[in-house]
KOLSE-66994 format. One line per field, with one value per residue: residue in three letters; x negated, y negated, z negated of N, C-alpha, C in turn. Coordinates in nm, 3 decimals. Last residue first. Layout:
BEGIN
r	[ala_...];
n_c1	[X_...];
n_c2	[Y_...];
n_c3	[Z_...];
ca_c1	[X_...];
ca_c2	[Y_...];
ca_c3	[Z_...];
c_c1	[X_...];
c_c2	[Y_...];
c_c3	[Z_...];
% end
This chain:
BEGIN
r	[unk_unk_unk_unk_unk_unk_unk_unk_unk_unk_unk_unk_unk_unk_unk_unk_unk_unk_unk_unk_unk_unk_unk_unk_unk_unk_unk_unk_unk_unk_unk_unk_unk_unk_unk_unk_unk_unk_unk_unk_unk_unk_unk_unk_unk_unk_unk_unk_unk_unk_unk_unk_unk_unk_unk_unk_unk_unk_unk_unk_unk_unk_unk_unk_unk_unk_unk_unk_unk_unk_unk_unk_unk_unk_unk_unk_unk_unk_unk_unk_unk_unk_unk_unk_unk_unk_unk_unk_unk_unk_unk_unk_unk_unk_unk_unk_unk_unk_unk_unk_unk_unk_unk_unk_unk_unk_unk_unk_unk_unk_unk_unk_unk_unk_unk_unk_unk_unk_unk_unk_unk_unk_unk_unk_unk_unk_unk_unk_unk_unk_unk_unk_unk_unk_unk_unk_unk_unk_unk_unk_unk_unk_unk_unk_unk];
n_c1	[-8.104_-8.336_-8.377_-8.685_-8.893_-9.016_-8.746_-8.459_-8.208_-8.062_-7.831_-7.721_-7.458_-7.340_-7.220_-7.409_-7.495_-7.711_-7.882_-7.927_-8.012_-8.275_-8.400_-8.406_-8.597_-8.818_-8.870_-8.939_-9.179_-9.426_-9.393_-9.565_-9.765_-9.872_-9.793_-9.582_-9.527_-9.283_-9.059_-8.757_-8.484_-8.247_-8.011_-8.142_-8.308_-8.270_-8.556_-8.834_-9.000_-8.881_-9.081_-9.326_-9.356_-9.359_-9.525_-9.625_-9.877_-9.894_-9.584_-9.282_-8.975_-8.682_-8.377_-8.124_-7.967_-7.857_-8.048_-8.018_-7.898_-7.953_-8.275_-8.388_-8.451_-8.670_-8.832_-8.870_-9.035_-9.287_-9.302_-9.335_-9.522_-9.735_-9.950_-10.277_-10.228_-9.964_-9.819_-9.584_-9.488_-9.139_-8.880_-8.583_-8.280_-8.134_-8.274_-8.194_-8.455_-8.717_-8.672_-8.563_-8.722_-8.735_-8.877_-9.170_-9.235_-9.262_-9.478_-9.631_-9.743_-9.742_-9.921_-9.854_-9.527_-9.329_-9.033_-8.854_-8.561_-8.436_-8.310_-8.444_-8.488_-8.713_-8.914_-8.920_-9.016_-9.279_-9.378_-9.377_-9.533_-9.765_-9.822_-9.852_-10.052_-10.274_-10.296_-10.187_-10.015_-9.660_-9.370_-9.085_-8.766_-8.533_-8.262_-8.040_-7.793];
n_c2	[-0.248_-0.169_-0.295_-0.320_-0.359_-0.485_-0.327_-0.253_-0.084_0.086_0.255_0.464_0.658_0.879_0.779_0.781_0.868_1.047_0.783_0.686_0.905_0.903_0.674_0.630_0.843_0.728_0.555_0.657_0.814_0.617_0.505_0.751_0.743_0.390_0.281_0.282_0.146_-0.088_0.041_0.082_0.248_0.276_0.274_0.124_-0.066_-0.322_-0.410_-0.350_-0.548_-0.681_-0.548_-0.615_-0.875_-0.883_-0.591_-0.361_-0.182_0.091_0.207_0.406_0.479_0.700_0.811_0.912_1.025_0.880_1.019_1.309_1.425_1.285_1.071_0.817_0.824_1.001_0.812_0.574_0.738_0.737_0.485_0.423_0.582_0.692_0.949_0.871_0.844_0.580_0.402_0.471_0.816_0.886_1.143_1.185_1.396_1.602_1.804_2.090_2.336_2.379_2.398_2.235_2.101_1.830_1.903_2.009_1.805_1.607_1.740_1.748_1.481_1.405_1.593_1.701_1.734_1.966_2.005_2.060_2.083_2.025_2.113_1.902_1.567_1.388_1.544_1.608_1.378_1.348_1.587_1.447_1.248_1.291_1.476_1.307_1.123_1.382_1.372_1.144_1.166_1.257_1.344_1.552_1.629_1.821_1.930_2.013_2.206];
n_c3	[-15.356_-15.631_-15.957_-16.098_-16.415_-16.647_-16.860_-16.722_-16.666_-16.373_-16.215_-15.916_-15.712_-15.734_-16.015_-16.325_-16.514_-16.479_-16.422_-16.687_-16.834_-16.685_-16.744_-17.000_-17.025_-16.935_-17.082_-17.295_-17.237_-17.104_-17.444_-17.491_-17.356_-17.210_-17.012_-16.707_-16.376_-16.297_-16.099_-15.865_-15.742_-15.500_-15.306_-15.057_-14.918_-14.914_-15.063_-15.024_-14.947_-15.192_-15.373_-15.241_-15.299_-15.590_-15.691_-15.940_-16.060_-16.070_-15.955_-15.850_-15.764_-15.738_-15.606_-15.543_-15.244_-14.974_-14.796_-14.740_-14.537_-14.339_-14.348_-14.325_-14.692_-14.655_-14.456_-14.662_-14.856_-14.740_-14.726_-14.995_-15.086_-14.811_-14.716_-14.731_-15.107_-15.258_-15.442_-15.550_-15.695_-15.724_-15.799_-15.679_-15.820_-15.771_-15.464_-15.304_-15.348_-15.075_-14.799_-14.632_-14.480_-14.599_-14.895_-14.760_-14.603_-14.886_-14.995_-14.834_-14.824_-15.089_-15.318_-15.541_-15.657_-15.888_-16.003_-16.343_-16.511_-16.755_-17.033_-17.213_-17.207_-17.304_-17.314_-17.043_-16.925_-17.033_-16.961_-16.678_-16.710_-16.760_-16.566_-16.300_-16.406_-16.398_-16.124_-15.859_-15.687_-15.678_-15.737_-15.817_-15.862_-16.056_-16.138_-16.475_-16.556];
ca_c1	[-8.004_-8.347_-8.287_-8.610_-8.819_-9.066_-8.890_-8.577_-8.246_-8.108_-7.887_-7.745_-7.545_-7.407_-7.199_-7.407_-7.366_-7.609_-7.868_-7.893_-7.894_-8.167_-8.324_-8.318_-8.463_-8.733_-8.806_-8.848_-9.080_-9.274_-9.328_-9.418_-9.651_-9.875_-9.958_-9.623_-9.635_-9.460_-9.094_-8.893_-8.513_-8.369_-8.047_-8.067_-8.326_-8.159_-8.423_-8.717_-9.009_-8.877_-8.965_-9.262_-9.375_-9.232_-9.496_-9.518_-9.799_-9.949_-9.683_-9.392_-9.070_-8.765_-8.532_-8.167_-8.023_-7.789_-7.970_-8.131_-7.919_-7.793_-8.215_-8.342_-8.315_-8.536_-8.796_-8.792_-8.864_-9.136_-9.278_-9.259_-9.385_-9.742_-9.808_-10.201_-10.304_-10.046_-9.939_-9.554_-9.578_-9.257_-8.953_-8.705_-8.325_-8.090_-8.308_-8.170_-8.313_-8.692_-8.765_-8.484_-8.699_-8.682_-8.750_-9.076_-9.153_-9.132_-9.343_-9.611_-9.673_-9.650_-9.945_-9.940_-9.635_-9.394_-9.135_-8.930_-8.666_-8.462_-8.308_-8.537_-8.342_-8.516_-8.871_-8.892_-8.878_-9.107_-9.399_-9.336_-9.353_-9.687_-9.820_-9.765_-9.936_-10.259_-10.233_-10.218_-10.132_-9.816_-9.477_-9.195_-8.889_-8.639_-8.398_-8.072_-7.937];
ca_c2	[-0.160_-0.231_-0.212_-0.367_-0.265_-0.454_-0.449_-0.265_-0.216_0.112_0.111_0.419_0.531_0.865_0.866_0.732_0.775_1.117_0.884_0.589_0.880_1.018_0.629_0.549_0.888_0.837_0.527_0.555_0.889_0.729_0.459_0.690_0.875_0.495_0.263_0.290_0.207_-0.001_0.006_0.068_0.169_0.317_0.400_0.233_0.097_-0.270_-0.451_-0.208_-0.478_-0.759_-0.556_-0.509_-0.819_-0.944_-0.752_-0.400_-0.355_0.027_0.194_0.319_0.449_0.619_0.764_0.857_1.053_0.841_0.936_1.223_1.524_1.253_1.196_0.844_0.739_1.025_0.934_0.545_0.668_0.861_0.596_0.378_0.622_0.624_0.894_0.936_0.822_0.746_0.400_0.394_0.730_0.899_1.041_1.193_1.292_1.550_1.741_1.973_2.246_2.361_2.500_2.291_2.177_1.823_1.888_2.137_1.889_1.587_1.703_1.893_1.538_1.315_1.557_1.606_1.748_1.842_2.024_1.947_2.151_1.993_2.143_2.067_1.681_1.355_1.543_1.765_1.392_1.279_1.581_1.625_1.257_1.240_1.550_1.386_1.113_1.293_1.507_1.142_1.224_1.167_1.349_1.452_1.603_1.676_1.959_1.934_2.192];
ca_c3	[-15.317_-15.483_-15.869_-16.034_-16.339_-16.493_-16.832_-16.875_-16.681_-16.453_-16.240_-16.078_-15.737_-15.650_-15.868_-16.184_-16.563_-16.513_-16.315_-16.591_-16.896_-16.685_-16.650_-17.017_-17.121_-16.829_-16.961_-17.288_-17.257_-17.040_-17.305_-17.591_-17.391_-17.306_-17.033_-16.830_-16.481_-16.313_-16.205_-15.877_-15.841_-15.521_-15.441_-15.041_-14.864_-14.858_-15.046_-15.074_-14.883_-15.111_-15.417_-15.279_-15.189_-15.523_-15.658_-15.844_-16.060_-16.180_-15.949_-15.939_-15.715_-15.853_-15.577_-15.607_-15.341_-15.138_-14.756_-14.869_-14.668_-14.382_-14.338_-14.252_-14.571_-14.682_-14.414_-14.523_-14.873_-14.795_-14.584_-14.934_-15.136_-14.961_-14.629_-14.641_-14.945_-15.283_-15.384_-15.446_-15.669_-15.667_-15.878_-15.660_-15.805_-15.884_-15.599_-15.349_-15.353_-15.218_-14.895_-14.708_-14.422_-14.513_-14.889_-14.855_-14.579_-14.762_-15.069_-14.889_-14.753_-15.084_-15.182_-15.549_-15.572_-15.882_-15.919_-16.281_-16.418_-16.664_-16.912_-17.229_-17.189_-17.284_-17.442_-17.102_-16.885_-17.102_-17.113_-16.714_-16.666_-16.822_-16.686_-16.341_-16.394_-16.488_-16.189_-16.026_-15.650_-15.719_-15.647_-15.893_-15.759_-16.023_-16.082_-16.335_-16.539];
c_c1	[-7.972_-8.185_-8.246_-8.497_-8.703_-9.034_-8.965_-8.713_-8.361_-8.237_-7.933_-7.833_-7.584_-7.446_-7.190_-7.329_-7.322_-7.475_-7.741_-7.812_-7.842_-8.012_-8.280_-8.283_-8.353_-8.622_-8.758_-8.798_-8.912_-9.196_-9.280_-9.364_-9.524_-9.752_-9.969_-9.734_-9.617_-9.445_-9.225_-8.894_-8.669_-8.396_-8.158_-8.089_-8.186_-8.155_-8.346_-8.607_-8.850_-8.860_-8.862_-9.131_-9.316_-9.226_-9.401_-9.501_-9.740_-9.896_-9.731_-9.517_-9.138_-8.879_-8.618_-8.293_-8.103_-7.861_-7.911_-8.058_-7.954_-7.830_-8.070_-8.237_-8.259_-8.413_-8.701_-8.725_-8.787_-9.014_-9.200_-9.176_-9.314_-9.572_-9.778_-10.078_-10.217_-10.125_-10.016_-9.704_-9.572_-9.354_-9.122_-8.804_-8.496_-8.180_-8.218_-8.202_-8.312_-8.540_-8.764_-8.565_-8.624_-8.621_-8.700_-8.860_-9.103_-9.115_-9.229_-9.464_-9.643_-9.603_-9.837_-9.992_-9.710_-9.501_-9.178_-9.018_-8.734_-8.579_-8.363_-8.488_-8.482_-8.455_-8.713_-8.853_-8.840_-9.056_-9.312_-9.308_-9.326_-9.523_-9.740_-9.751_-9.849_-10.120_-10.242_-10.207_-10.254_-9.922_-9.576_-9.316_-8.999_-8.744_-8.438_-8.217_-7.964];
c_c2	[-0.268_-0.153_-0.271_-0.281_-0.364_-0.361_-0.384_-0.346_-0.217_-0.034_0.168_0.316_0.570_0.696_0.821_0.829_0.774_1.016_0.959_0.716_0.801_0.952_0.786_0.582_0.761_0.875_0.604_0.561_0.769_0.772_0.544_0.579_0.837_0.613_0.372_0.354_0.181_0.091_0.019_0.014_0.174_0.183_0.391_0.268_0.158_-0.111_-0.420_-0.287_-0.341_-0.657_-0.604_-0.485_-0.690_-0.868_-0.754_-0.550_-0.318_-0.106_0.091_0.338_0.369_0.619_0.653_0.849_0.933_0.888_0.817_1.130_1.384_1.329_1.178_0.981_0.767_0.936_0.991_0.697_0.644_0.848_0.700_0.447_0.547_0.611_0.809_0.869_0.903_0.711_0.518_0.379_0.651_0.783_1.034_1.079_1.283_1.399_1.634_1.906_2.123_2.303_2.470_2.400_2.269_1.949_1.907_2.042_1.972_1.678_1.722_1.859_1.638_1.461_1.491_1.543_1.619_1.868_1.981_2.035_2.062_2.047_2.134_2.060_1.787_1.427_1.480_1.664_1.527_1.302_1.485_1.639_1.368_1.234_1.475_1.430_1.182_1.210_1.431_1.242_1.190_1.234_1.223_1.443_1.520_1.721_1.820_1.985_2.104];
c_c3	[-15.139_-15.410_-15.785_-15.949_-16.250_-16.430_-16.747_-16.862_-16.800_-16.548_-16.376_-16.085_-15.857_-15.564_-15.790_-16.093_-16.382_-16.502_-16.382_-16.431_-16.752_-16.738_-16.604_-16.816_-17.021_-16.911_-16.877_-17.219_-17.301_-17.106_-17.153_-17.495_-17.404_-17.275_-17.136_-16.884_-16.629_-16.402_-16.162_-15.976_-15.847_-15.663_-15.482_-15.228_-14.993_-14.787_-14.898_-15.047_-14.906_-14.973_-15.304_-15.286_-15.166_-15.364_-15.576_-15.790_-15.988_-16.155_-16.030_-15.916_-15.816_-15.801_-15.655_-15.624_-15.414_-15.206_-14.886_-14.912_-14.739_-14.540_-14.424_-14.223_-14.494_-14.674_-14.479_-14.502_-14.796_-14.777_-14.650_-14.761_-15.042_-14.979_-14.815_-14.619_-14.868_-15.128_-15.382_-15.362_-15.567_-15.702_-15.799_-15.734_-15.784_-15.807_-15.660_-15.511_-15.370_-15.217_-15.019_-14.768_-14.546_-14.463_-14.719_-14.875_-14.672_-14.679_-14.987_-14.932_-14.747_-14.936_-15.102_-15.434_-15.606_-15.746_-15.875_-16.134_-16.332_-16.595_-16.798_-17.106_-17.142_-17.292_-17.388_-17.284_-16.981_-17.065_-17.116_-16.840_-16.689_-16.792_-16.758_-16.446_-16.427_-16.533_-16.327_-16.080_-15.790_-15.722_-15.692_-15.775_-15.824_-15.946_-16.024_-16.267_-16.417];
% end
């Protein structure tokens, strides 16, 4: 059984990743925030397990995926965990900004069900193939390493 982190401040979002990541694999246990900073302490201070892997919104208020991201960098616990970042566009700027954080793959946004549920099949399978790396290849998606 794996466990996933899910954070976005989309309760909308979230449902959709919850409804594809549960049609890829039943196992998976999803916990989801909607407050990026509820998120990072419940991980920093070890109140939730270690997560399989963190799936975040890149444009949230307050602290936005990218600060996240730094902060599990900075931690020896995070450090390699695998980290999926999206948002409705992604630009070069972006993409540009992630080169050399580490495990991390960014996409946009998918517009329909039947597209999350593509992409989170293609990037569990991508995460299970992986130790402690994964790549993962499909349209408007980039792997920042």
């Amino acid at each position: 059984m794996r466990n996933l982190i899910l954070i976005d401040n989309n309760k909308d979002d979230l449902q959709f990743m919850k409804e594809a990541l549960a049609s890829a694999d039943e196992t998976i246990q999803c916990l989801s925030f909607v407050y990026s900073e509820e998120a990072m302490e419940a991980m920093m201070n070890s109140v939730v397990e270690k997560p399989h892997a963190v799936f975040m919104n890149l444009n949230m208020p307050r602290r936005n995926g990218i600060q996240c991201l730094m902060e599990l960098r900075g931690s020896s616990t995070f450090a390699s965990l695998p980290v999926i970042l999206y948002a409705s566009k992604i630009t070069s700027d972006v993409v540009d900004t992630l080169k050399g954080s580490g495990n991390t793959l960014v996409f946009e946004k998918p517009k329909t069900i039947v597209a999350w549920k593509k992409i989170m099949s293609q990037m569990l399978t991508s995460i299970d193939r992986a130790e402690g790396s994964f790549r993962a290849h499909f349209a408007n998606s980039w792997f920042v390493h």
